[in-house]
C-alpha positions in Angstrom: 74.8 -80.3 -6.1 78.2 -79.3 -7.4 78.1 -76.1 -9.0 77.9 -76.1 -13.1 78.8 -73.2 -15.5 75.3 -72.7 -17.7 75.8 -70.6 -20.9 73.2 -67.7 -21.3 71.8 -69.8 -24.2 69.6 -71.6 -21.8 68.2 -69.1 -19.9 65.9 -68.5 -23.7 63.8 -72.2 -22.4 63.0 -70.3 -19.1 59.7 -69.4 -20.7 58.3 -72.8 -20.9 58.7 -73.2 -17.0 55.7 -71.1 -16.8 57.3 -68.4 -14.3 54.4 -66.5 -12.3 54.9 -62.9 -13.8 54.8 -59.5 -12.0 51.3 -59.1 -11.4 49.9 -55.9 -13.6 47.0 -55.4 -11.2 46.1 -55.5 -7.7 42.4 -55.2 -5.9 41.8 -52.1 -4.5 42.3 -51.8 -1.1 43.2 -49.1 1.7 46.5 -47.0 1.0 48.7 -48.2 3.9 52.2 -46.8 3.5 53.9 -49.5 5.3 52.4 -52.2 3.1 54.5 -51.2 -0.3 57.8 -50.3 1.5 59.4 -53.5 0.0 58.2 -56.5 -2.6 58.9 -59.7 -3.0 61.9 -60.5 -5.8 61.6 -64.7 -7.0 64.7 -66.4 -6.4 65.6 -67.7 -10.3 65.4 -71.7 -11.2 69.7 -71.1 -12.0 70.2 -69.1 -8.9 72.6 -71.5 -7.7 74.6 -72.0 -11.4 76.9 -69.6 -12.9 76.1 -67.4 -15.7 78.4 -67.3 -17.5 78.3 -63.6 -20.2 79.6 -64.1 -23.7 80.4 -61.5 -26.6 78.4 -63.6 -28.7 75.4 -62.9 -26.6 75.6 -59.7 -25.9 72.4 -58.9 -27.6 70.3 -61.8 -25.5 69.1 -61.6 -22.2 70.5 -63.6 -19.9 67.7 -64.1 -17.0 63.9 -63.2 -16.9 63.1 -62.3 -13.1 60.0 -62.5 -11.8 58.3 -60.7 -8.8 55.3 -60.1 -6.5 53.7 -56.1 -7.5 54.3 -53.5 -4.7 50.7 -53.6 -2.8 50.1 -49.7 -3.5 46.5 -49.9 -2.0 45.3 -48.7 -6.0 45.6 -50.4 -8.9 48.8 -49.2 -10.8 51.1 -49.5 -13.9 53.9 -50.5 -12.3 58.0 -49.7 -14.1 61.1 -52.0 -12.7 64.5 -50.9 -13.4 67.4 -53.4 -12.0 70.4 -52.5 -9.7 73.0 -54.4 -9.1 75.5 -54.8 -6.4 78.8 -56.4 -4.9 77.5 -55.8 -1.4 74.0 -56.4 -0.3 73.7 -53.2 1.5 73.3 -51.3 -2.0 74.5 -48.2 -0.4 74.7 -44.6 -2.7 78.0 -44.9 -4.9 78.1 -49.2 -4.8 75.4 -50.4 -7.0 74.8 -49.9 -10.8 71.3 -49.4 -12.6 70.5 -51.1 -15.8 69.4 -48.1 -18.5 66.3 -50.7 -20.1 62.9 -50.4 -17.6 60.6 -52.7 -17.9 56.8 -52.6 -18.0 55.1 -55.7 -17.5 55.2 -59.4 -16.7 58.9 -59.7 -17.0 61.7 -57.7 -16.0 64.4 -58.8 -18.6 68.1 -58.6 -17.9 70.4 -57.7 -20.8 73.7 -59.6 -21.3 76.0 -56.2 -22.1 73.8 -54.2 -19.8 74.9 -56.5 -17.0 78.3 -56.9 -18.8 78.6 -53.0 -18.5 77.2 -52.9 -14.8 80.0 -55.1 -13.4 83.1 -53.7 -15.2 81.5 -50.5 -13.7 81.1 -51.9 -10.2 84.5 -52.7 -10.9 85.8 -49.4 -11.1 85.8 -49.6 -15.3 88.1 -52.7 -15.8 87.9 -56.4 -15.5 90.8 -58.6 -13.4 92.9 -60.5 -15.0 92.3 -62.9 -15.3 88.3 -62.4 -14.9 86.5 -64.9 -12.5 82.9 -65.6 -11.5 81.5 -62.5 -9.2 79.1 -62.8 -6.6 76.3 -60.4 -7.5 73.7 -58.8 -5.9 70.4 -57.9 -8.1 67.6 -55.9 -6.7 64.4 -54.4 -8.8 63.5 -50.6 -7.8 59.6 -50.6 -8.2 58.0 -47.0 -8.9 54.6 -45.2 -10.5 55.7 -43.7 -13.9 52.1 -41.3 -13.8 51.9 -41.0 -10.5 53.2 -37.2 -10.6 51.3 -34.2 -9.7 50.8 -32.1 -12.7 52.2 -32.6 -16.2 54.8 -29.2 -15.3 56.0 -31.4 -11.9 57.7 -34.6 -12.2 58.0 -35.1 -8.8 56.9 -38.8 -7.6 54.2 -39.0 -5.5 54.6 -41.9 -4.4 58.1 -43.0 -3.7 60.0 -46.0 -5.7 59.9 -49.3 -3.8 62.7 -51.8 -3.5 62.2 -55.4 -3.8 64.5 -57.9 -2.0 67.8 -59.0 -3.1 69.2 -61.7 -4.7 72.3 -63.5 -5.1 73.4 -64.6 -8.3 77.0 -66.3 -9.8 78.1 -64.2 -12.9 81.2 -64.6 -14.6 81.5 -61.5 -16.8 83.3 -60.3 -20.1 85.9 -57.9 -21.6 84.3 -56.0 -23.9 85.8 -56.2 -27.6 87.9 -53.0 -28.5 87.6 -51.7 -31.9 90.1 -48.6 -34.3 88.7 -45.2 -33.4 87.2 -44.9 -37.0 84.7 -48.1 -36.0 83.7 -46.2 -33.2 82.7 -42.6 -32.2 85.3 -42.1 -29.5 84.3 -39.9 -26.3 87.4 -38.0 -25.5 88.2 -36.3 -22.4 88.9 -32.7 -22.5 91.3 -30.3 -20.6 90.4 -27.1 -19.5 91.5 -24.0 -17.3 94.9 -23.5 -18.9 94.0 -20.3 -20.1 92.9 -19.1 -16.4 89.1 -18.9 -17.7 87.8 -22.0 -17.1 85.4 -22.1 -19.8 84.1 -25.3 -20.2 81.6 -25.0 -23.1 81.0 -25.5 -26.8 82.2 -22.0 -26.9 85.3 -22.6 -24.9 86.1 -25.4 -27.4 89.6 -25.1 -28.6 90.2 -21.7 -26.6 89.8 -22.9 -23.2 88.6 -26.6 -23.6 90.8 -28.8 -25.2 90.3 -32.2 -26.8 92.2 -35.1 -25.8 93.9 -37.0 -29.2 93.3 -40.5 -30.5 95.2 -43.3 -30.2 96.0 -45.7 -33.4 94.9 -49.5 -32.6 92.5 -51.0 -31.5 91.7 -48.9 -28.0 87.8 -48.2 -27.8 84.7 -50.3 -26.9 81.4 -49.3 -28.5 80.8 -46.6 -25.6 84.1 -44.8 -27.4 85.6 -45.1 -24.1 89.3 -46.0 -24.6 92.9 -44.3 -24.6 93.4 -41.0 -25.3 96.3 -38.6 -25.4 97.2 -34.6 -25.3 101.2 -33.4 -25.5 101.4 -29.7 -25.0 103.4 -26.7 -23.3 102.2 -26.6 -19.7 103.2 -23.7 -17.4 103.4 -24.2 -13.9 101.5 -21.2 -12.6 98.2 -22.4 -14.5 96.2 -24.9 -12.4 93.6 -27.6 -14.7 91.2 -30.5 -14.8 90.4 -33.0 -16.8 86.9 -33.0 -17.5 84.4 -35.7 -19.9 81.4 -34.0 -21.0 81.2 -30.8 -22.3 79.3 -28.4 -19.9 79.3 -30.9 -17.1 81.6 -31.5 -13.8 79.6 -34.5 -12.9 82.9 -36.8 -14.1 86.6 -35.1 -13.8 90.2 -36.2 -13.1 91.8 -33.8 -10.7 94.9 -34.5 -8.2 94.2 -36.0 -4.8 95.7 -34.3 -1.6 96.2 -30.9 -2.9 97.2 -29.2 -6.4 100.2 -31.4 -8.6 99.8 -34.2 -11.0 101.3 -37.0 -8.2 97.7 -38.2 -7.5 95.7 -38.3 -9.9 92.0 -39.0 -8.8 89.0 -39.7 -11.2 85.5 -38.2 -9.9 82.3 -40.1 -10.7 78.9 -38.7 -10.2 78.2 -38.3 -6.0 82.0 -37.7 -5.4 83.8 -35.2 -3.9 85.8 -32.9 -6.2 89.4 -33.4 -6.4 92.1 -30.4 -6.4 93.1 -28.8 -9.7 96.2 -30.0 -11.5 99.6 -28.2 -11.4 103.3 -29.7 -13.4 105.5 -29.0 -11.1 107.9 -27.4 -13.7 107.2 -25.4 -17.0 107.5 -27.8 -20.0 106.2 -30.2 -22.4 104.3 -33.0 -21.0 102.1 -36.1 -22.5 99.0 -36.9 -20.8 97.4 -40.0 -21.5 94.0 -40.9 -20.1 92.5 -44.5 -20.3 88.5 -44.3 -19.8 88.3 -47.9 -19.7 91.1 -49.0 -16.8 90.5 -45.3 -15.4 94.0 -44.3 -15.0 95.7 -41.0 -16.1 99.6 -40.4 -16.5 101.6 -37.2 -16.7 105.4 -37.8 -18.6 107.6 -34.7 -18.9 108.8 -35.0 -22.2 111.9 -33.2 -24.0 111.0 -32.2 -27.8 111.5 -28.6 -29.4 108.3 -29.0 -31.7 108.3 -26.7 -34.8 106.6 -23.7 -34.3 104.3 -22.2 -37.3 103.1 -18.6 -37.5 99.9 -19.4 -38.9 97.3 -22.7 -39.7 94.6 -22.1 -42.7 91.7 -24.5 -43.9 92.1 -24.4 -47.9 89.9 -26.7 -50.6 87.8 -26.0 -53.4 84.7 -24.5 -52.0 83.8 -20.5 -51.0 84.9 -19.5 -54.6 88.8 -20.9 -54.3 90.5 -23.4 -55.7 92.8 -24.6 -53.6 95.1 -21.2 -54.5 94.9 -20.0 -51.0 94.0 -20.6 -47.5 90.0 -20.2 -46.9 90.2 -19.2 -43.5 92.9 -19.0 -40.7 93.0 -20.7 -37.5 93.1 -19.0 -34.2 96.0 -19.5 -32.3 94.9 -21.4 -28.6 98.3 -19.3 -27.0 100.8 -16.3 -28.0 103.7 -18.3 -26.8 104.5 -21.9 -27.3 101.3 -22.2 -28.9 100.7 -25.8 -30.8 96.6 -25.8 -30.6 94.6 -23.9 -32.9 90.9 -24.0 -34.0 88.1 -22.3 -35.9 84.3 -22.7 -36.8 84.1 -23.1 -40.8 80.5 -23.5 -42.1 80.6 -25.7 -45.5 77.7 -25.0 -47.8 78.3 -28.5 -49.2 80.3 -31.6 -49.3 83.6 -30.2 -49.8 87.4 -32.0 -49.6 89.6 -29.9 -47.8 93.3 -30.0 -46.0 95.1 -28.0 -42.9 98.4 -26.4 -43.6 100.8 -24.2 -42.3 102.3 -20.9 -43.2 100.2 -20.8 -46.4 102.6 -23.3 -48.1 102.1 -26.7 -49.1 105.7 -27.5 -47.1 103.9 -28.6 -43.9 100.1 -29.8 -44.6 98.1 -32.4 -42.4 95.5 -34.6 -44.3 94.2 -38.3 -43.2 96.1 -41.6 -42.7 93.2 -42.8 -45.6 94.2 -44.6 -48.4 91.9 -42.3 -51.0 90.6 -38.3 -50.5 87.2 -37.8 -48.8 87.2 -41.2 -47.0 84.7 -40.3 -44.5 86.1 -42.8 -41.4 88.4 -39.6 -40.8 85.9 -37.1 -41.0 85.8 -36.2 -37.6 88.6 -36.9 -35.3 91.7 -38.5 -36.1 95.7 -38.3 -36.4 96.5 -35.8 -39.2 99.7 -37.3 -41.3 102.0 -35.1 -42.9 101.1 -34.7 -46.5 97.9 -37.0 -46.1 94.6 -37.2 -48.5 92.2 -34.5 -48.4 89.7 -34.2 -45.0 85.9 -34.4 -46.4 83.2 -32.6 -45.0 79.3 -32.3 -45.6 77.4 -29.5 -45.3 77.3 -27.5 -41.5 78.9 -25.7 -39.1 82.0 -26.9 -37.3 84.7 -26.1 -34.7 87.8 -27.3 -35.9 90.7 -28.2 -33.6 94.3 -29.3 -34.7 97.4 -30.1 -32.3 100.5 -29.2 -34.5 102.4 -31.7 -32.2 100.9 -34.6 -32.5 98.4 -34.0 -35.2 95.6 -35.0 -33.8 92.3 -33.1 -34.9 88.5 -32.5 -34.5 85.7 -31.6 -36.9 83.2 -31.1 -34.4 79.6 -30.6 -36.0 77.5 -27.8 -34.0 
């Protein structure tokens, strides 16, 4: 039979085939431990087709497999979660799970979760141009009450692994969108200062925000392009890191200490060496959490240098006369990063400006005050309309460089 494209929109009739379903319930019988080490996985009707993922359907699912219940010896409730492979070995580090578990007759498979699963099998970008993949699918079969004690979560009995299966998928590119349609997830560098601190409270002292990129750069994870231009000093070693209190994913250099290798680490890897510029200087480093790539550019500018940075508005009993409250400055040389916590006791407009003059002042790219899409991270333009803030607690970050700023809620 020559092989067909099928669009997902026909895998919705699959229910009137009458599938047999994962059985819920088994007779009781004697616990052998070799008799659940593996379960049988049905080989779907389309199996032989390619599925072929659209943007339009990202919401649908785009096969409903069916399987034979793990014989535990008891009667159990059993939960499936799907992993998915290039290689049928489905060794640690080469397969990706789907977040959604299933309990019950039907283990359901997600258009954008399996859209997500092979970009990430992928290394976090498609080819171009994309073709059809060759995709391994396996369900992981386990007890969700089977633990010990309510304090234990410890599985008593182990998760089971059905066989594998072969399918023909032709994936996606997910749509990007403007960072203000979006809640971008930038990348952060820390160690510069020597102290390594890489939590909330290191934010803006020793853990620095990566900027935001104008265009349309981010998918709906907020993973995109992001950019940081700053004085580096060669002495000082540094990573890259993505989550705040966590090592689990970095960017460090491969092969020893520099910025000639850059090497991301996912969860399971080893950790790469710190960065070093070869050279004291200004450099731009832009970082691309979708294609997973990270560049270091030298750049020549003599940026203006300001002695201090103040938050001013009409809240905490001023009126826009003076500045509320004066940003700390990240370094005592060459220092372009500076950051506070504010805590507003209302909705309240407000600006950033330097040297307690209206001269140089940093607002948003908005077309009216208080527009709330630039609330929280953003490019601040020179002379722009008025930030807007609700009531909380904040750390607020601003690169003097490039403009680029946080309002980070606590």
């Amino acid at each position: 039979m020559d092989m067909k494209k099928i669009n997902i929109l026909i895998v919705a009739i699959l229910c009137v085939f009458g599938f047999s379903a994962c059985e819920d319930t088994i007779d009781p019988i004697l616990n052998d431990a070799d008799s659940y080490k593996t379960f049988k996985l049905n080989q779907p009707v389309y199996a032989n087709m390619t599925y072929e993922l659209t943007n339009a359907n990202a919401d649908m699912n785009m096969e409903a497999l069916t399987c034979v219940q793990p014989n535990y010896g008891f009667t159990a409730a059993v939960t499936y979660t799907t992993q998915v492979s290039f290689a049928n070995t489905f060794a640690a580090g080469t397969f990706q799970e789907l977040p959604t578990t299933v309990n019950g007759e039907e283990v359901h498979i997600n258009t954008l979760e399996m859209d997500k699963a092979i970009i990430g099998l992928y290394g976090g970008a498609l080819p171009n141009p994309v073709v059809e993949k060759e995709v391994y699918i396996r369900l992981k079969a386990f007890i969700s009450d089977a633990t010990p004690s309510p304090l234990n979560d410890t599985l008593i009995v182990k998760p089971v692994y059905s066989n594998s299966i072969k399918l023909k998928i032709k994936p996606y590119v997910l749509p990007l969108f403007a960072y203000t349609d979006v809640t971008p997830r930038p990348w952060y560098i820390v160690g510069l200062d020597g102290l390594w601190k890489n939590e909330v409270a290191g934010l803006g002292s020793s853990l620095i925000p990566f900027g935001v990129v104008d265009g349309k750069k981010y998918n709906l994870n907020g993973d995109g392009e992001f950019t940081y231009t700053g004085y580096f000093k060669s002495a000082n070693s540094f990573k890259l890191i993505r989550d705040v209190g966590a090592w689990a994913e970095q960017w460090g250099n491969a092969g020893g200490e520099g910025i000639n290798n850059p090497r991301r680490k996912m969860t399971g890897d080893n950790d790469p060496s710190n960065f070093k510029v070869p050279a004291d200087g200004f450099y731009t480093v832009t970082i691309n959490s979708i294609e997973n790539t990270a560049t270091f550019v030298p750049v020549s500018i003599t940026p203006a240098t300001y002695t201090t940075v103040g938050l001013i508005g009409a809240f905490a009993g001023n009126d826009w006369s003076s500045d509320v409250v004066s940003l700390t400055a990240n370094a005592s040389v060459n220092n372009h990063i500076w950051y506070t916590t504010y805590t507003f006791d209302g909705e309240h407009q407000c600006k950033l400006r330097a040297n307690g003059s209206w001269d140089v002042n940093w607002g948003t790219a908005g077309g009216s005050d208080g527009n709330k899409l630039y609330s929280a991270v953003g490019i601040g333009v020179p002379g722009g309309k008025n930030f807007v803030q609700s009531a909380g607690t904040y750390i607020i970050i601003l690169n003097d460089i490039t403009g680029s700023y946080y309002f980070i809620r606590k």
